[in-house]
MARPABA-101668 format. One record per residue: residue in three letters; x, y, z of N, C-alpha, C, O, CB in turn. Coordinates in steps of 0.001 Angstrom, whole numbers, plus 500000, padded with zeros to 6 digits. Atoms other than C-alpha are relative to their C-alpha. Glycine has a CB too. Example, Ala and Ser with C-alpha at 12.3 -4.5 7.8 and 13.67 -1.06 7.14 Angstrom:
2
ala500890498810500000512300495500507800500900501200500000501936501181500665499008500027501246ser499180498810499940513670498940507140499230501090500730499739502198500899500414500462498585
This chain:
108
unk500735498824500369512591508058512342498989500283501090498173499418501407499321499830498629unk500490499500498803511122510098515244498623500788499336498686501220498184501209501007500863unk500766499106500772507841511918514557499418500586501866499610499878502855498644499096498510unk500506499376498993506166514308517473498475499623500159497792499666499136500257501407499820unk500905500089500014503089513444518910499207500863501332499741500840502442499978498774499769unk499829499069498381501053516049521621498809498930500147498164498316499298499651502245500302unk501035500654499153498782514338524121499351500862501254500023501327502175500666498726500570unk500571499499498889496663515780526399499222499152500823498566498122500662499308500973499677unk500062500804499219496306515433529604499026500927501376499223502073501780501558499435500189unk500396499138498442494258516569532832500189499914501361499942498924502050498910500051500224unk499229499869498427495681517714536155498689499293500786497622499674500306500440502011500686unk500776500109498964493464515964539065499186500801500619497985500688500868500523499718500669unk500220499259498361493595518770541673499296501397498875498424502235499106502076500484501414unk501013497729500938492413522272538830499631499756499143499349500717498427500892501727499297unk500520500298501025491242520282536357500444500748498577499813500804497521498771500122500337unk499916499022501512493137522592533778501055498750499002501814497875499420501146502113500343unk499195500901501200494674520792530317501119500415500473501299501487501051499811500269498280unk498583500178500344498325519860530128500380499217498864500003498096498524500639499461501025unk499543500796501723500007519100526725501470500057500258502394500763500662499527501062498186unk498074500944500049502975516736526334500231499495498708499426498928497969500272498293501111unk499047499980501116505288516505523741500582498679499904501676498588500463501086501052500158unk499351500976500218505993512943522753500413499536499128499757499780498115499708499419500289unk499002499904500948508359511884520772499387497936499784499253497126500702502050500707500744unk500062501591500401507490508028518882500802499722498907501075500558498046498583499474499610unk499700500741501306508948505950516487499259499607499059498240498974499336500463499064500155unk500758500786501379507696504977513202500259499001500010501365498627500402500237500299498650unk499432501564500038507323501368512620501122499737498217500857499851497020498096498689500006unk499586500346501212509946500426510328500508498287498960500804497124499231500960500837500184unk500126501362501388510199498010506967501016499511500266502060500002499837499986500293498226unk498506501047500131512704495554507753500441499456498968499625499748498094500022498835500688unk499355500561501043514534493872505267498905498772499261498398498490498175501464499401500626unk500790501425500340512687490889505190498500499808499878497990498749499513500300499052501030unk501438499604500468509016492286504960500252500822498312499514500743497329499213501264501395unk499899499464501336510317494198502049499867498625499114498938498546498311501475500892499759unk499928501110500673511042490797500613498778499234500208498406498366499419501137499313500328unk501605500815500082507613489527501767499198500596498991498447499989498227499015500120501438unk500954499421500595506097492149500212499911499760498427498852499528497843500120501302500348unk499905500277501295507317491715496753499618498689499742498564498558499119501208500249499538unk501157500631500287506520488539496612499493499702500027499362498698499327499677499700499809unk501590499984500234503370488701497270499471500809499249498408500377498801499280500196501018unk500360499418500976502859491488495060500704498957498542500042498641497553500503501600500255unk500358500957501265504439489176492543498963498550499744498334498174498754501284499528499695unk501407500703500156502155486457493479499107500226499742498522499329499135499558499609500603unk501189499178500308499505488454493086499525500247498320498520500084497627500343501412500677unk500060499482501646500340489701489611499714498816499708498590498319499641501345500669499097unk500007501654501103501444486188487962498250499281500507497825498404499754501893498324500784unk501301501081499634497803484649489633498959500788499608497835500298499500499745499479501675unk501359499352500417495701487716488498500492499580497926499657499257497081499846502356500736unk499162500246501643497942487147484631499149498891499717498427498942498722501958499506499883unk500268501133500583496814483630484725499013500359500143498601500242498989500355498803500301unk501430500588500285493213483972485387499333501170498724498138501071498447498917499985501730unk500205499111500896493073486935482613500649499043498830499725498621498134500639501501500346unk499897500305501122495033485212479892499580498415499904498828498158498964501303500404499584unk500494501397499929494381481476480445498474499564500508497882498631499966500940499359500882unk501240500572499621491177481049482163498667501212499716497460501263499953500190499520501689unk501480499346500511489501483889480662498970500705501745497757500855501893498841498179498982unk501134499515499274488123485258483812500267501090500782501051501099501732499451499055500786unk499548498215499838488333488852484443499280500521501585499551501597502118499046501219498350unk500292499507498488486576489055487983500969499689501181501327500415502109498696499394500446unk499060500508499331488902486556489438501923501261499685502861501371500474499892498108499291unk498829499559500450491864488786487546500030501736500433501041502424500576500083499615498333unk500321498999499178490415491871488922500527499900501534501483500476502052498590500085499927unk499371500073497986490683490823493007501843499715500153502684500074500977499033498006501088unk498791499884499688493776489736492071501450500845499944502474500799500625500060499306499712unk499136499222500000495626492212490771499487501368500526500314502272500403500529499968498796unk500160499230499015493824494681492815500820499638501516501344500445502283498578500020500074unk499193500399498211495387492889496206501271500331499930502089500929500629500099498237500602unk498184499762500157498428492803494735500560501811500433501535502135501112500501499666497838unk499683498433499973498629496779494744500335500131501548501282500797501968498588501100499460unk499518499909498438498528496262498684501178500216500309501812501154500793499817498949500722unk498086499861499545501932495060498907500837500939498855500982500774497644500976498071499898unk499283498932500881503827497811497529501325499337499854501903499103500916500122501584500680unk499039500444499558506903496241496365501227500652499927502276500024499784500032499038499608unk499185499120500219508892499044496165500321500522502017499905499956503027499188501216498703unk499794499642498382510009500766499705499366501266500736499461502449500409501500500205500238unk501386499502500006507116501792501839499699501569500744498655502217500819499154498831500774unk499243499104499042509142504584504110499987501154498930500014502308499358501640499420500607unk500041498117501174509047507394500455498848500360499873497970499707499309500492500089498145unk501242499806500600506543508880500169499916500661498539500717501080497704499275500780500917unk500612500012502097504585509412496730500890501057499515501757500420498916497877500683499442unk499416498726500414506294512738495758501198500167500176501590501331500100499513500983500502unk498549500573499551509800511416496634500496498892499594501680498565499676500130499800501244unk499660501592501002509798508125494794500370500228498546499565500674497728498510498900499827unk499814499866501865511564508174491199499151499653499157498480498653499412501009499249499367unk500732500286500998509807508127488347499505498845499150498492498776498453500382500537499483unk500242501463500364509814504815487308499374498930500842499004497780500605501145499497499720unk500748501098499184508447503589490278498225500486500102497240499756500216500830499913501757unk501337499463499657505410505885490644498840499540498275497619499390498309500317502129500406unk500577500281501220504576505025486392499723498578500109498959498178499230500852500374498815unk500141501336500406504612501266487035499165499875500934498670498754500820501128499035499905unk500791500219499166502310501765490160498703500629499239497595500093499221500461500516501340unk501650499781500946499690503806487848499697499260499122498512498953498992499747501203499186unk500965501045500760499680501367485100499738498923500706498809498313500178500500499475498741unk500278501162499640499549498584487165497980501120500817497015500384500611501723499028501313unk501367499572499978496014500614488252499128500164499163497910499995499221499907500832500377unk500628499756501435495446501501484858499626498454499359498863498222498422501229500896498913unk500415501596500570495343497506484356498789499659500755497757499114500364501234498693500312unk501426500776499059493032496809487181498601500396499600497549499770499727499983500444501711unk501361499446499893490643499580486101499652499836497775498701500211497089500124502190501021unk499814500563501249491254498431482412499347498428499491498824498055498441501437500000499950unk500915501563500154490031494550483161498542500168500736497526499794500152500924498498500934unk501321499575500167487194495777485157499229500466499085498077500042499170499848500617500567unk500840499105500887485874498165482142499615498280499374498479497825499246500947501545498792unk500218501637501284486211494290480005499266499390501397498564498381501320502063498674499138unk501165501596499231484421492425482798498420500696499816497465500036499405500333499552502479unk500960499845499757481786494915483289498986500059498087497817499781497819500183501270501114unk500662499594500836481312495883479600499778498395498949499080498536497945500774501397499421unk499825501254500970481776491794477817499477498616501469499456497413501205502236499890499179
């Protein structure tokens, strides 16, 4: 995936602008970062899970399932408005959880 980028540039000798048309690559998700990514977003989850249902501690369960949101483990090349529906609902509740154990840390 090619995207256009202009650069400017200035002549030496007349000092007037010149704009160039460069053409870059996007960095792309290899196979095997996709697979990093998930699980670490599942690490993430299961280690923010445990310190919310077992250890009771909702700050620790906060950072963690906030980080987790980092690794998107879905594929990182769609953008938002191009991703099916099932992926974009499990990325808001999983926000709706984070901002759901904050309200319980800050308000208990």
């Amino acid at each position: 995936m090619t995207a256009p980028v202009i650069r400017r540039l200035v002549n030496r000798h007349t000092g007037i602008y010149i704009y160039e048309k460069i053409m870059t690559t996007a960095k792309e998700t290899t196979c095997s970062q996709l697979h990093l990514f998930r699980f670490l977003y599942g690490a993430f989850v299961i280690l923010g899970l445990y310190y919310l249902i077992f250890r009771q501690d909702a700050g620790s369960a906060i950072s963690n399932l906030g980080i987790a949101l980092a690794f998107d483990p879905f594929d990182q090349r769609v953008r938002w408005n191009d991703r099916p529906l099932y992926q974009r609902v499990w990325l808001i509740v999983h926000l709706v959880l984070v901002f759901v154990v904050l309200g319980i840390a800050l308000l208990g």
